[in-house]
C-alpha positions as CSV (number, residue, x, y, z in Angstrom):
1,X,-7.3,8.2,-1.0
2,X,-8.2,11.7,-2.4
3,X,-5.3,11.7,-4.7
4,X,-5.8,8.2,-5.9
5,X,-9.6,8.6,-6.4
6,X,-9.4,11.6,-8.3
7,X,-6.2,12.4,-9.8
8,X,-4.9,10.3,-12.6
9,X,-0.8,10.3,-12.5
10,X,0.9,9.5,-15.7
11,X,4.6,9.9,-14.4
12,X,5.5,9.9,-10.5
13,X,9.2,12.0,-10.2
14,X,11.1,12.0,-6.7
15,X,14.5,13.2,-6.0
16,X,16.2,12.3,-2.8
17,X,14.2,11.9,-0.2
18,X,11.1,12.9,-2.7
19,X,12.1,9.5,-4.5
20,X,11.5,7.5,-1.3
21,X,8.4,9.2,-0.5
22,X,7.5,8.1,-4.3
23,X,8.2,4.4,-3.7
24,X,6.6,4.3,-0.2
25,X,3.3,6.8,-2.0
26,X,3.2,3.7,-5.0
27,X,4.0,1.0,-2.4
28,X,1.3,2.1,-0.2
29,X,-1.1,2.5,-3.2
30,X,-1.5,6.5,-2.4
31,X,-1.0,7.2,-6.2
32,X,-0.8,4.4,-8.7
33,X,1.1,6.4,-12.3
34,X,2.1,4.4,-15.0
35,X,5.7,5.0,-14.7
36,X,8.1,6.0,-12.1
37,X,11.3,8.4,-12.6
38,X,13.6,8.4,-9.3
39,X,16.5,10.6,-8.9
40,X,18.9,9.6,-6.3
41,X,17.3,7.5,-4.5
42,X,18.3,5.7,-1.5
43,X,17.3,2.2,-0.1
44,X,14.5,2.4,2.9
45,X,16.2,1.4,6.0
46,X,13.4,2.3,8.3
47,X,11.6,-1.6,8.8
48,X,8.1,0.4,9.3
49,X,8.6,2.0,5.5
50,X,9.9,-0.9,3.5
51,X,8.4,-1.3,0.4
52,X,6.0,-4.9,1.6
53,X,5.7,-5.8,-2.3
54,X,8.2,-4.9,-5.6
55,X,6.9,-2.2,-7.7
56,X,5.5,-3.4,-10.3
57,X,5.6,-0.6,-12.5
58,X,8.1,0.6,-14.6
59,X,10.8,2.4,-13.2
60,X,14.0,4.6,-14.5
61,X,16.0,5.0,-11.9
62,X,18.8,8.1,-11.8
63,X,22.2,8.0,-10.0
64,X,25.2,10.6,-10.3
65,X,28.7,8.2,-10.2
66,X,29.8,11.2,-7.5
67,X,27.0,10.9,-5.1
68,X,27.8,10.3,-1.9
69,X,25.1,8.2,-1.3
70,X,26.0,5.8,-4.8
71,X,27.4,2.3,-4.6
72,X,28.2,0.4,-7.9
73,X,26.3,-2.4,-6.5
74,X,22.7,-1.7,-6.9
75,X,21.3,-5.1,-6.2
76,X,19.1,-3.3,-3.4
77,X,16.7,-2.1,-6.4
78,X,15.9,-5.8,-7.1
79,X,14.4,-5.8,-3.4
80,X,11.9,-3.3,-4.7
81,X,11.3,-3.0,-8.5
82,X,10.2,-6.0,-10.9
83,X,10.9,-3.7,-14.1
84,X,13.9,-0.9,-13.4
85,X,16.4,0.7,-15.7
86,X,19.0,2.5,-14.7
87,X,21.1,6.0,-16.1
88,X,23.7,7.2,-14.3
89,X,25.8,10.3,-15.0
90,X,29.3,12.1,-14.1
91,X,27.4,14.7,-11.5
92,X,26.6,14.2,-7.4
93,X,23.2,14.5,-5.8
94,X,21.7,16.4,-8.4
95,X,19.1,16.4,-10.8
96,X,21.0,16.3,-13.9
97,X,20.8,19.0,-16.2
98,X,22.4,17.6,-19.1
99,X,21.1,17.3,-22.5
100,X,22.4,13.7,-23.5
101,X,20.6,12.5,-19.9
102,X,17.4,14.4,-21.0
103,X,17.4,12.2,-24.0
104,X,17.6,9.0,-22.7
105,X,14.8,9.9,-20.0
106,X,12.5,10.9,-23.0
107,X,13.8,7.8,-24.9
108,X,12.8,5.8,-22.1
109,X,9.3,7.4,-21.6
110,X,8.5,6.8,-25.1
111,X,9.6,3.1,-24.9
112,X,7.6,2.6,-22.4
113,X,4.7,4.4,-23.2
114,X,4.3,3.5,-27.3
């Protein structure tokens, strides 16, 4: 409660298992930001850490095409998100550090925040 009672969180970033700690943390109402960046994230196969409701908060959600842990079919994010976009790039499991990916995660922020 000490983080939800007295921090405000603007943007919640997790990559890898960070990003599933981020949807259970926003899940289990331990932070509540007002957007949601994940970065390779994986689906929760654990049944005692399945997200109970979707997210209900916007979400940008990061894949690299050579990730071992990618599919094409990402259907599993409409189990957990109401409002998701995703960007995906040529890399693995990696935080990207391309320019043109920087872009469209600020483009998206600023959609999403104006």
């Amino acid at each position: 409660n000490y983080i939800r009672d007295y921090y405000h969180v603007d943007i919640l970033c997790g990559f890898s298992q960070g990003a599933i700690c981020a949807m259970i943390a926003v899940d289990k109402k331990v932070v509540l930001p007002q957007l949601l960046i994940l970065i390779s994230p994986v689906e929760i196969m654990d049944d005692e850490w399945k997200i109970k409701d979707k997210i209900d908060i916007p979400t940008l959600v990061i894949f690299g095409k050579r990730d071992l842990f990618y599919s094409d079919d990402t259907t599993w994010l409409n189990n957990y998100f109401t409002n998701y976009h995703i960007i995906t790039h040529q890399g693995g499991h990696i935080i990207p550090d391309s320019k043109v990916i920087g872009i469209q995660v600020m483009e998206w922020i600023y959609e999403m925040t104006k």
